[in-house]
C-alpha positions in Angstrom: 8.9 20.4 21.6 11.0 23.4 21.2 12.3 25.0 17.7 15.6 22.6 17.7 13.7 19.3 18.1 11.2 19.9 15.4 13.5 20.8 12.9 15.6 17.6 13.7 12.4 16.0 13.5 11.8 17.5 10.0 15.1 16.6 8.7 14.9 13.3 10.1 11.9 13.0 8.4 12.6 14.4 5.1 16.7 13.4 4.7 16.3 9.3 3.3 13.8 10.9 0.6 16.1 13.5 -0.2 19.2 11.2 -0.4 17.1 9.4 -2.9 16.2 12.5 -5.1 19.9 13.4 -5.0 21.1 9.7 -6.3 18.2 10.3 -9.0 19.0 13.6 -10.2 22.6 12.8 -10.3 22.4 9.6 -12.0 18.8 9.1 -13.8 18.0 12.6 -14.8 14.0 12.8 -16.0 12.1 14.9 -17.9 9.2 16.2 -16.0 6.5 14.5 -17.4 7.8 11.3 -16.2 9.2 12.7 -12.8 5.6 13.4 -12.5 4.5 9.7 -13.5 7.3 8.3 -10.9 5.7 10.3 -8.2 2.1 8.8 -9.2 3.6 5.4 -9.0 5.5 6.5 -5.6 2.3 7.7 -3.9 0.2 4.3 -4.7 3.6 2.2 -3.5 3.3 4.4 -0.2 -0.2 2.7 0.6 1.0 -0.8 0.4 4.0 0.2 2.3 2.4 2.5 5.3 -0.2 -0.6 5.4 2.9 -2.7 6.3 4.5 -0.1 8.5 1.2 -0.5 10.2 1.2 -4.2 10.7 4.7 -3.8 12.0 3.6 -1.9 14.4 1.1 -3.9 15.8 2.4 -7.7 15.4 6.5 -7.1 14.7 6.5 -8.7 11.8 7.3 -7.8 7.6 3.8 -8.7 6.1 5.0 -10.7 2.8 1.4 -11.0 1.8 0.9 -7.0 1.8 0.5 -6.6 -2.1 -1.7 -9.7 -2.4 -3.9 -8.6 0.3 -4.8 -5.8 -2.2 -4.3 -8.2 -5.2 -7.4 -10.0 -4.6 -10.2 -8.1 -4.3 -8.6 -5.7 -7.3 -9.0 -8.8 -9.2 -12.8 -9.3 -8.1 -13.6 -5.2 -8.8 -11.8 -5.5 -12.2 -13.4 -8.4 -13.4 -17.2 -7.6 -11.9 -16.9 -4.1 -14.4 -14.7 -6.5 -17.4 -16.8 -9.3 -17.6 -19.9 -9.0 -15.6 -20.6 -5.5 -17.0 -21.0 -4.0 -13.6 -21.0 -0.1 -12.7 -17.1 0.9 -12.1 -18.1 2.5 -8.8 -20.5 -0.2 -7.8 -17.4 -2.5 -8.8 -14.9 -0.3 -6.6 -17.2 -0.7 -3.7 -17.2 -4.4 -3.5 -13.4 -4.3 -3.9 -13.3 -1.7 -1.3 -15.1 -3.7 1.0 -13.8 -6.8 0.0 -10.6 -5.7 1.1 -11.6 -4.5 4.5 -13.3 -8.0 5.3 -10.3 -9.7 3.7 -7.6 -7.8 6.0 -10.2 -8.7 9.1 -10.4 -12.6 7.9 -7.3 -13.2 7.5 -6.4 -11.3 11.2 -8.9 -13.5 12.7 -8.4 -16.7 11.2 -4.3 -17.1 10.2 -2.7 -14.1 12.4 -4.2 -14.1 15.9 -3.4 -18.2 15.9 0.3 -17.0 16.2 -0.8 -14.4 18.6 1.7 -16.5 20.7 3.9 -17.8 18.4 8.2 -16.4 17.6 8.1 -13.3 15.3 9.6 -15.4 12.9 7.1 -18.0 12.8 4.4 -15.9 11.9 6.7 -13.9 9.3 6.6 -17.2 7.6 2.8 -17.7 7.7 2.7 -14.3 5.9 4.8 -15.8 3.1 2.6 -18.4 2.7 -0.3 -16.3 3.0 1.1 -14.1 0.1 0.8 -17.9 -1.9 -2.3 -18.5 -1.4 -4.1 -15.5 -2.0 -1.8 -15.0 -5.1 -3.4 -18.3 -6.2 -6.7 -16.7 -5.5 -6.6 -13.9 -7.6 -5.4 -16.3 -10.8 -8.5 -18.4 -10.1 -11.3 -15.0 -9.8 -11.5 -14.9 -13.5 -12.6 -18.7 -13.9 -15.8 -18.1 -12.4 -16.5 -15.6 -15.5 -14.8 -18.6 -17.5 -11.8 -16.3 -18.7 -7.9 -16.5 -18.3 -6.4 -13.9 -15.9 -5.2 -11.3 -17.8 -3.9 -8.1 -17.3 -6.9 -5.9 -18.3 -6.5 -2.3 -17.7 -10.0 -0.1 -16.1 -9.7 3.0 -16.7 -11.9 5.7 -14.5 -15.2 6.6 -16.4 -14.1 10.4 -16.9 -12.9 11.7 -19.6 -9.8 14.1 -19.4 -6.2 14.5 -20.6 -3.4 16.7 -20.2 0.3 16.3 -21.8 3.5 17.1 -19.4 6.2 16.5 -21.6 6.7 13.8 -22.8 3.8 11.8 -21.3 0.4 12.4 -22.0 -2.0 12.0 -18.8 -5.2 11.0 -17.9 -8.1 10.8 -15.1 -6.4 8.0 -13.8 -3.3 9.6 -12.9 -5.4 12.6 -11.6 -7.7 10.2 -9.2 -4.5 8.8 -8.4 -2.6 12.3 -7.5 -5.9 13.2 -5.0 -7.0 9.7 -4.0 -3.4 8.5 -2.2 -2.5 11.3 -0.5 -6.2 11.6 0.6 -5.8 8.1 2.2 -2.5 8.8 3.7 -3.7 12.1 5.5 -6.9 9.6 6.8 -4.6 7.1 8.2 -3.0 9.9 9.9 -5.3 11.7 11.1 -6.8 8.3 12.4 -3.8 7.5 14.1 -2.9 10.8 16.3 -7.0 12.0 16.6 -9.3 8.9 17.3 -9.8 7.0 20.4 -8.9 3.7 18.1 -5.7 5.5 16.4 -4.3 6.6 19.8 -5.1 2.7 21.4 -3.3 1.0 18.1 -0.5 3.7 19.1 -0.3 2.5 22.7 -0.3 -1.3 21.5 2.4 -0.9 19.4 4.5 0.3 21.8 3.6 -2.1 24.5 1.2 -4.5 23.9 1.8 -6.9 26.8 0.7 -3.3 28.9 -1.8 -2.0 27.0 -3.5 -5.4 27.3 -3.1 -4.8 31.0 -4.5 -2.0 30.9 -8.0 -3.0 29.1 -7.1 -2.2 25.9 -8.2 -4.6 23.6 -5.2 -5.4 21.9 -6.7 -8.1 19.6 -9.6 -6.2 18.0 -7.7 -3.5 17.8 -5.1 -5.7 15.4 -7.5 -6.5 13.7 -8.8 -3.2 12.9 -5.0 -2.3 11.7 -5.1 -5.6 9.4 -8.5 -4.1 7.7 -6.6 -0.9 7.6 -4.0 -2.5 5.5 -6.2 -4.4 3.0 -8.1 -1.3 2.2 -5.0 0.8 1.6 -2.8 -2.2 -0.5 -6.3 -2.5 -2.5 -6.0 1.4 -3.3 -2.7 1.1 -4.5 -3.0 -1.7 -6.7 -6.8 -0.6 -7.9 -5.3 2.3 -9.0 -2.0 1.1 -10.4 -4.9 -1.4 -12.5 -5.6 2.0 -14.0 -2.4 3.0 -15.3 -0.5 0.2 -15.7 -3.3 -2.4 -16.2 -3.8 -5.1 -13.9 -0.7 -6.6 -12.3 -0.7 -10.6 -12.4 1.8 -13.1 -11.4 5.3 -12.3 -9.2 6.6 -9.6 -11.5 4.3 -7.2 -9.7 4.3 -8.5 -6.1 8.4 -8.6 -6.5 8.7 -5.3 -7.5 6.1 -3.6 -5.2 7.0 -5.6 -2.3 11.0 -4.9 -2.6 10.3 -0.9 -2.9 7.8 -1.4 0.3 10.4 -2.5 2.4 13.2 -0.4 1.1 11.2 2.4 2.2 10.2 0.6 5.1 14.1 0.6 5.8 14.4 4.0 5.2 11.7 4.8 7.6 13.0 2.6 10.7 9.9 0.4 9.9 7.9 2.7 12.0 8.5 5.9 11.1 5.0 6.6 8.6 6.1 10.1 7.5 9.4 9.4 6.6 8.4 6.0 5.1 5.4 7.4 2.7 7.5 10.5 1.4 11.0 7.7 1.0 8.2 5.4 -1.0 7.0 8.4 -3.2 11.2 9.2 -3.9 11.7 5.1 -4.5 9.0 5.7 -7.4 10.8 8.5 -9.1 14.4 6.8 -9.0 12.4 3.7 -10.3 10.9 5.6 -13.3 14.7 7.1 -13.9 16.4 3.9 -14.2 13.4 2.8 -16.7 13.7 5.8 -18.7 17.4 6.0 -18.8 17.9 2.3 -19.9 
């Protein structure tokens, strides 16, 4: 690619965040201590929203149950450490892999039986889906015999800073290193290993790859696990900072920034749709803080 096309590429890439941060400054002007909070919340709204750029990709369709696929096993890590007293990284561990056989299961059982099926058909299911596991994560606390709640789990480290006028904690530092962290991996995963550069070729033309021996089931699959574990990052992390999101308050709000950005990206477009997420969270922190 020569000089021209990858600076088109760059501004193609970087404009719809910019337009954004120019309707925010404009309009909602912050302080910088919540411009910084706004790009904390951004950054964990990007993982829930790359994981459905990702499950675009591969099936066509908006995933309505994104957020909840991350919802659940939050649920189970925040209750093990609230109720059953276990270790906050052991707890983290069994959300994390929670998530990862979650975003398998529900590949396996519910998606690939509309392998087949209209686009829209299986958009539906994913509505649904979103339902029941929303139901799911109401009913984790019972087995401790406690009401869902939104508890707030705060990292085991002790450490504060103040950027006018906020004062931040580990949280929001975990926060600032962990999501960007897992955005680079996805990426990396996507344009260096042998699986990233197969999900890459199915996307584009599944009814080929599939031709071709690639196996374009497993490799779904693989992206729906991809997705649990990043939605569970996001909201895991959120748990920290804004406590534990229950009910449709949450899911309503993350889910209508996702797509937005999802929008602004062309629904395919991960770059542009991570860094349009991260500008979505300062504009949403400006219209909080100005009324």
């Amino acid at each position: 690619m020569d000089t021209t096309g990858r600076l088109r590429l760059v501004a193609a890439t970087l404009v719809p965040a910019l337009a954004v941060l120019a309707v925010q400054m404009i309009l909602f002007p912050l302080p910088l201590g919540v411009t910084l909070q706004g790009v904390i919340i951004g950054l964990l709204g990007a993982l829930v929203a790359v994981g459905m750029a990702l499950v675009y990709r591969a099936n066509r369709i908006l995933n309505f149950a994104q957020v909840q696929l991350g919802l659940a096993p939050t649920v189970l890590a925040v209750s093990l450490i609230v109720y059953a007293g276990v270790n906050y990284f052991l707890a983290v561990t069994v959300g994390l892999v929670g998530s990862l056989l979650l975003g398998s299961l529900v590949e396996l059982v519910i998606i690939r039986r509309f392998f087949d099926s209209p686009r829209l058909i299986l958009t539906v299911a994913t509505i649904g889906l979103s339902q029941l596991l929303g139901a799911a994560a109401l009913f984790i606390p019972l087995i401790w015999g406690q009401q869902p709640t939104s508890s707030v789990v705060h990292v085991p480290i002790s450490l504060t800073f103040t950027v006018f006028p906020l004062v931040f904690t580990a949280d929001d530092v975990v926060a600032l290193i962990i999501a960007p962290l897992a955005l680079l991996g996805v990426a990396l995963m996507l344009r260096f290993s042998s699986i990233g550069i197969a999900v890459r070729a199915s996307a584009e033309r599944a009814d080929r790859a599939s031709l071709l021996g690639i196996p374009v089931k497993r490799l779904q699959t693989v992206v729906w696990a991809v997705a649990g574990v990043l939605s569970f990052i996001g909201v895991f992390l959120q748990a920290g900072i804004l406590g534990l999101p229950l009910g449709l308050d949450l899911s309503f709000t993350v889910l209508l920034a996702s797509l937005a950005a999802l929008v602004l990206g062309n629904l395919v477009e991960l770059p542009t749709i991570a860094l349009a997420a991260v500008a979505l969270g300062i504009l949403q922190q400006g219209v909080s803080w100005n009324h």
